[in-house]
Backbone as a ProteinNet text record, in pm:
[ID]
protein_1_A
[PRIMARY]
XXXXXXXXXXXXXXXXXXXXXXXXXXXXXXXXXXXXXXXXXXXXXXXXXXXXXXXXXXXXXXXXXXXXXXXXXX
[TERTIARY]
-4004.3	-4139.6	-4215.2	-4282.8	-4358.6	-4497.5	-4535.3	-4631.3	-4791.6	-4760.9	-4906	-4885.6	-4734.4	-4765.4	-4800.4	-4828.9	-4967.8	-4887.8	-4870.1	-4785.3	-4924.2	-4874.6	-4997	-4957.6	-5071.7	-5016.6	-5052.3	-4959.9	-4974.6	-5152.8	-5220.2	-5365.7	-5493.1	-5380.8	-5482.5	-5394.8	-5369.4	-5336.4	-5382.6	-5368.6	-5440.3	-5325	-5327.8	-5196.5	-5262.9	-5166	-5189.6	-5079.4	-5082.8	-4948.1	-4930.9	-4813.1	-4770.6	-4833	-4880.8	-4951.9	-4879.3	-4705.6	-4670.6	-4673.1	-4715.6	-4762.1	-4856.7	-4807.9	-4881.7	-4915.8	-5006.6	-5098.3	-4990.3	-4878	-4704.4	-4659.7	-4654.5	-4582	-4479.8	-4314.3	-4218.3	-4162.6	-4102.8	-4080.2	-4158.2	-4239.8	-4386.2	-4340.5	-4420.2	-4425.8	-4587.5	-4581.2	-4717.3	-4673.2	-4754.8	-4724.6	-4846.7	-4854.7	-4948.2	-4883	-4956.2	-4883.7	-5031.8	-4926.7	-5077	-4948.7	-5019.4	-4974.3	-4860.6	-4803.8	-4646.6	-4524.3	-4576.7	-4483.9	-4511.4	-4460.2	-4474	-4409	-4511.9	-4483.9	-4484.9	-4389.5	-4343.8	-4352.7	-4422.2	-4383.4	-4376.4	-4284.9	-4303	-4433.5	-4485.6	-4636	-4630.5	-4553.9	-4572.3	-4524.8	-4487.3	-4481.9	-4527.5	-4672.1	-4690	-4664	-4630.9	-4653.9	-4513.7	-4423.8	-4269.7	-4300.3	-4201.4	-4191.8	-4195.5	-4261	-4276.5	-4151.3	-4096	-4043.4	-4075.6	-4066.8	-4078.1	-4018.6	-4065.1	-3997.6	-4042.6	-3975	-4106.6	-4165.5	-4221.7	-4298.4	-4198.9	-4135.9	-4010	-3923.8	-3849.3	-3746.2	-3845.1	-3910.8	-3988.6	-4056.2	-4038.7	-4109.4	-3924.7	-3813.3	-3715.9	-3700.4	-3702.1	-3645.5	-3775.3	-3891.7	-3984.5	-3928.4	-3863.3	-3800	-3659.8	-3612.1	-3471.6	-3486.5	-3608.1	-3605.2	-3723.4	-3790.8	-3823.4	-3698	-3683.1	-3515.7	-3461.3	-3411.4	-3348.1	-3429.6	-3512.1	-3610.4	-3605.3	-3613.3	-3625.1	-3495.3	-3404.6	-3282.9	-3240.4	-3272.7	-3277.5	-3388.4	-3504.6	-3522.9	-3525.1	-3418.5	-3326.8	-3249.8
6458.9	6437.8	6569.2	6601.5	6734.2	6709	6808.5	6844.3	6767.8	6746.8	6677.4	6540.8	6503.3	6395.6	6306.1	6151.6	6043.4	5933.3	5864.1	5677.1	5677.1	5547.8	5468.9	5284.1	5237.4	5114.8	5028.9	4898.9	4798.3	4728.4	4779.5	4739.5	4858.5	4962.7	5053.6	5080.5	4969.9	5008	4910.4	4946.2	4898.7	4799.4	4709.1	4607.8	4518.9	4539.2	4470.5	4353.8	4279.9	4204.1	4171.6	4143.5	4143.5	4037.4	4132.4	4014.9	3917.8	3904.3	3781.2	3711.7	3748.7	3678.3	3489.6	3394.1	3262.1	3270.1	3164.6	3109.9	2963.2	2945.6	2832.3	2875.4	3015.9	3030.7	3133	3136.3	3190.6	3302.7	3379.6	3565.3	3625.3	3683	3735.8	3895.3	4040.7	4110.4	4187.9	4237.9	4328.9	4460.5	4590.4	4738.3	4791.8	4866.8	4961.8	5102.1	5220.9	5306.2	5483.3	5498.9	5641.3	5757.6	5888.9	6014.8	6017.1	6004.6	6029.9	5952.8	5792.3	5715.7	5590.9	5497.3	5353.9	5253.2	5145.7	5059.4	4967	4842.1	4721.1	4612.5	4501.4	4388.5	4279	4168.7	4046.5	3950.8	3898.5	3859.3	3707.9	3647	3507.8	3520.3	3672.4	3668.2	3833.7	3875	3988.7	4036.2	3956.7	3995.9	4113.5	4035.6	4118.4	4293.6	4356.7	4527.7	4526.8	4642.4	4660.3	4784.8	4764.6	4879.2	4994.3	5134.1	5254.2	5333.8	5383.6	5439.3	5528.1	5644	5788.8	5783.7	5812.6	5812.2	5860.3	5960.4	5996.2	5867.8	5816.4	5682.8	5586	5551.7	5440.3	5463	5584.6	5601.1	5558.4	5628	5573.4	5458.2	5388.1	5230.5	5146.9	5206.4	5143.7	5126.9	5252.9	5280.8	5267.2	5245.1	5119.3	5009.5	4949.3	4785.2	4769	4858.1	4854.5	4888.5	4951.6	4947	4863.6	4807	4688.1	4536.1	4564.1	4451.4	4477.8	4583	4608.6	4549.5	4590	4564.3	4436	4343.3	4176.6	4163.6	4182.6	4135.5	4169.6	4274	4267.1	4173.3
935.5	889.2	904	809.9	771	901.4	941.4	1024.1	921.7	802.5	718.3	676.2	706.8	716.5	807.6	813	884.9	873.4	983.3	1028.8	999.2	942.3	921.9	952.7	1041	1056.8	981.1	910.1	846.5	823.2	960.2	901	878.4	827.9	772.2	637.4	575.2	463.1	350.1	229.9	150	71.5	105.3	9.4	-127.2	-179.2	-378.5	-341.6	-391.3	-395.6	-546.6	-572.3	-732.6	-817.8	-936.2	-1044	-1107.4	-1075.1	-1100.5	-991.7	-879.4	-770.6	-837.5	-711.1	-767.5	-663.8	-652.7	-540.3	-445.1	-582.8	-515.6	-442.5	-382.8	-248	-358.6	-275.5	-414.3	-339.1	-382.8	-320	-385.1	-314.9	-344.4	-246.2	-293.2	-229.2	-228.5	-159.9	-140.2	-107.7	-162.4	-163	-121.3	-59.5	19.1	-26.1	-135.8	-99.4	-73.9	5.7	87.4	74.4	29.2	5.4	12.9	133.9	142.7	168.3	123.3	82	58.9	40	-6.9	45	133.4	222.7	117.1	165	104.6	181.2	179.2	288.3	207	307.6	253.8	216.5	121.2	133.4	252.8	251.6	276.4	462.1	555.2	625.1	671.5	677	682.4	813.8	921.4	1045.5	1080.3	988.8	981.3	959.6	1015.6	980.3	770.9	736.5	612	593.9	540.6	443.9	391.5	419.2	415.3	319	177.6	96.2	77.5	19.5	-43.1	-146.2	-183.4	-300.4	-406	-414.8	-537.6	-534.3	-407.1	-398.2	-523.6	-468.7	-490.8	-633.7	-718.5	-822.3	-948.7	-855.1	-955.5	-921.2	-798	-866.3	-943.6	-943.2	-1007.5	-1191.6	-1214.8	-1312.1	-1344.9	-1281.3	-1301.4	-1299.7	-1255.8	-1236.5	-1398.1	-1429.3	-1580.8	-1661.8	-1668.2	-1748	-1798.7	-1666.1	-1689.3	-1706	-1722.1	-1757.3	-1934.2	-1943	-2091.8	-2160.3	-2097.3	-2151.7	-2154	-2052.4	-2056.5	-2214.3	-2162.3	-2276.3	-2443	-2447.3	-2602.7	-2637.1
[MASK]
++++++++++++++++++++++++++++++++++++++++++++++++++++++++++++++++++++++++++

């Protein structure tokens, strides 16, 4: 870890949870992401450890999981 980067704990972060998110419960996630990487947690049990990705990780699978979304629906 670089001397500029900052831990940041689960309640100083800013979480979205997914707009196919329902209000039914389901596998739901929530993302928090700050300068130097991108936290992930479960929504329906936030108390659990979140998931730690970098911001580059987390920018290609954002873009493989569109991909292949595209490609299902051809």
């Amino acid at each position: 870890m670089s001397t500029r980067e900052v831990m940041h704990s689960p309640s100083d972060l800013a979480w979205f949870k997914s707009s196919y998110s329902s209000d039914q419960g389901g596998a739901c996630i929530e993302v928090a992401a700050c300068p130097c990487a991108v936290h992930v947690r479960d929504s329906k049990d936030t108390a659990k450890p979140s998931l730690t990705f970098g911001r580059e990780t987390w920018a290609d699978f954002v873009a493989f999981a569109a991909a292949d979304r595209a490609e299902i629906a051809m």
